[in-house]
N, C-alpha and C positions, 0 to 999 in steps of 0.2 A: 319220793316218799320215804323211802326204807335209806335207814343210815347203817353202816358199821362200824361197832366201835369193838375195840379189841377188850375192854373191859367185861368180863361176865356179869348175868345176873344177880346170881349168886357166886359165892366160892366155892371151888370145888377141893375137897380134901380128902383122903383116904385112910384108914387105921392101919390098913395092909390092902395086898392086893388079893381079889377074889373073882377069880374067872367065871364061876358059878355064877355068883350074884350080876356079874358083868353080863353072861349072857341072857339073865331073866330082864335086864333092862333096856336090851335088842328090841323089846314090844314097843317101849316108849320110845323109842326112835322111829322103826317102821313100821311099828305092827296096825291093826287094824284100827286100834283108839291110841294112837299116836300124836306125837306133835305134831311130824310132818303132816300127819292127817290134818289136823286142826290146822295149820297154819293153809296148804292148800283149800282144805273147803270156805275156810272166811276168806281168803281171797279172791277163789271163783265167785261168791254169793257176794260179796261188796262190788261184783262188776253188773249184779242184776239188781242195785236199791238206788230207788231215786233218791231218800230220805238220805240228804248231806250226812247227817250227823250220827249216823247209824251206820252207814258208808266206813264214816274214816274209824268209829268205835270198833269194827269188822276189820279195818284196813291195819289199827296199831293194835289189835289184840295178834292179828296174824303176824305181824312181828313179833311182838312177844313170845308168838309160841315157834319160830323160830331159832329166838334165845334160848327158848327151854330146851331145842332141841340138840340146841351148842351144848349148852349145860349136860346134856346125858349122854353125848358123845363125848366128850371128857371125860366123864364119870368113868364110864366104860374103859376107855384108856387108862386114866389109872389104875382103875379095878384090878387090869391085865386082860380084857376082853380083844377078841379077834377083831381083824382090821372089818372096819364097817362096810355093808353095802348095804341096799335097798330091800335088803331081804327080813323077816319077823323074824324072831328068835326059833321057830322052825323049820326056817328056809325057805319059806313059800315067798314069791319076790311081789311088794309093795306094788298094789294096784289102785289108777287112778276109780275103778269101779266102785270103791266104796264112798266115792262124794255124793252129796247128794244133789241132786239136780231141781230142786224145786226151786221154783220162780216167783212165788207166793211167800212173802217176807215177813210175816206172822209161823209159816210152817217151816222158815227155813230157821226164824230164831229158835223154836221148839226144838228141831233140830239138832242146832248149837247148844242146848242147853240137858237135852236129853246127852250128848257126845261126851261135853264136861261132865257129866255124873258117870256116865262109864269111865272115862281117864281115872277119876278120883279114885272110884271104887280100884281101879286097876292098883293105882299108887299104893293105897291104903291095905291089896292083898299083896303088893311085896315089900309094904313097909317092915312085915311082919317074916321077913324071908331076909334079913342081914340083920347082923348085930353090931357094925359098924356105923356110931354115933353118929359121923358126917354123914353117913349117907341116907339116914334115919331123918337128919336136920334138913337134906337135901329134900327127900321126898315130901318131908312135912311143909318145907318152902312151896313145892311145886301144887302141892292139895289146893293150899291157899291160894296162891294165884287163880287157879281152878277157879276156888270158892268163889272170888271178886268176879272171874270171867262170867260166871253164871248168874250174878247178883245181877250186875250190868247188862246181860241180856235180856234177862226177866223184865226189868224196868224197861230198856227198848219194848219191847215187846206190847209190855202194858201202855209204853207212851204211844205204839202206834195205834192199837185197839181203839183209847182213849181219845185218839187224836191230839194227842201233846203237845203245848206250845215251843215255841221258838225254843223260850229261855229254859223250857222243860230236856228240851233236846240238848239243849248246852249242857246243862248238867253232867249228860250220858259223858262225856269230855273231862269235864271237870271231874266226875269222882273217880274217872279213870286213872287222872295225874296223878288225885291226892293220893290213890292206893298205893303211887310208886314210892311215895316220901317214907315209908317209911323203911325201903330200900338202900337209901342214902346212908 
């Protein structure tokens, strides 16, 4: 399922280095509304849905937030930020207790989509914390992605209430790719 390609999502560039700002983006690596978070609890919650197509939209969104989390580990490096571990930017070490455990695939999208609005918010109070333009372009890249991730669960969500057909489900897929295009 999961490929690696050495190519990033984004580019990552810096104006200068800034240790400070390097270590306020510690959160988004391990802090509690992290990638790493995001990328673990879609991948635990895609081994509890029967819905194929909800499945793999959980399965490549947790990639993705994989790559985000390449992406802010670089960032971080060149910022000049301390060599990384599992720890939040105030040392407390990254616990699998904030996944969430529900089994119920309506509440675990809410979930997912409640998580993406904390990330964002996060993004968006230390967008406001560097005055370095890439990394202003970075954060605002990673919102969006956000935004798409939440759009697309919203729509699961409502497909499964709904009881969505087949080609309603494809879609979930489908507007998933086209949001990459304009990546390219």
């Amino acid at each position: 399922m999961f490929n690696y390609h050495k190519r990033l999502f984004y580019p990552i560039h810096v104006e200068r280095q800034d240790p400070a700002f390097a270590h306020v983006l510690i959160d988004h690596y391990t802090g509690t509304d992290s990638e790493l978070f995001s990328a673990i609890q879609y991948l635990n919650q895609r081994s509890n849905i029967s819905n194929r197509h909800v499945r793999e939209l959980l399965g490549i969104i947790a990639a993705e937030e994989l790559g985000h989390m390449e992406l802010i580990s670089v960032a971080i490096k060149k910022l000049g930020g301390p060599p990384l571990t599992l720890d939040n930017g105030q040392g407390t070490p990254w616990s699998i207790n904030h996944i969430d455990q529900s089994l119920d695939v309506i509440n675990m999208l809410q979930v997912d989509i409640q998580a993406e609005t904390r990330v964002g918010r996060l993004y968006q109070k230390h967008l406001e914390m560097t005055n370095d333009l890439n990394m202003k372009k970075m954060i605002k890249f990673l919102i969006n992605r956000g935004e798409v991730h939440k759009r697309l669960l919203k729509k699961a969500q409502r497909l499964i209430r709904e009881n969505g057909s087949p080609e309603e489900f494809n879609e979930l897929i489908y507007d998933y790719k086209m949001s990459l295009q304009v990546l390219k």
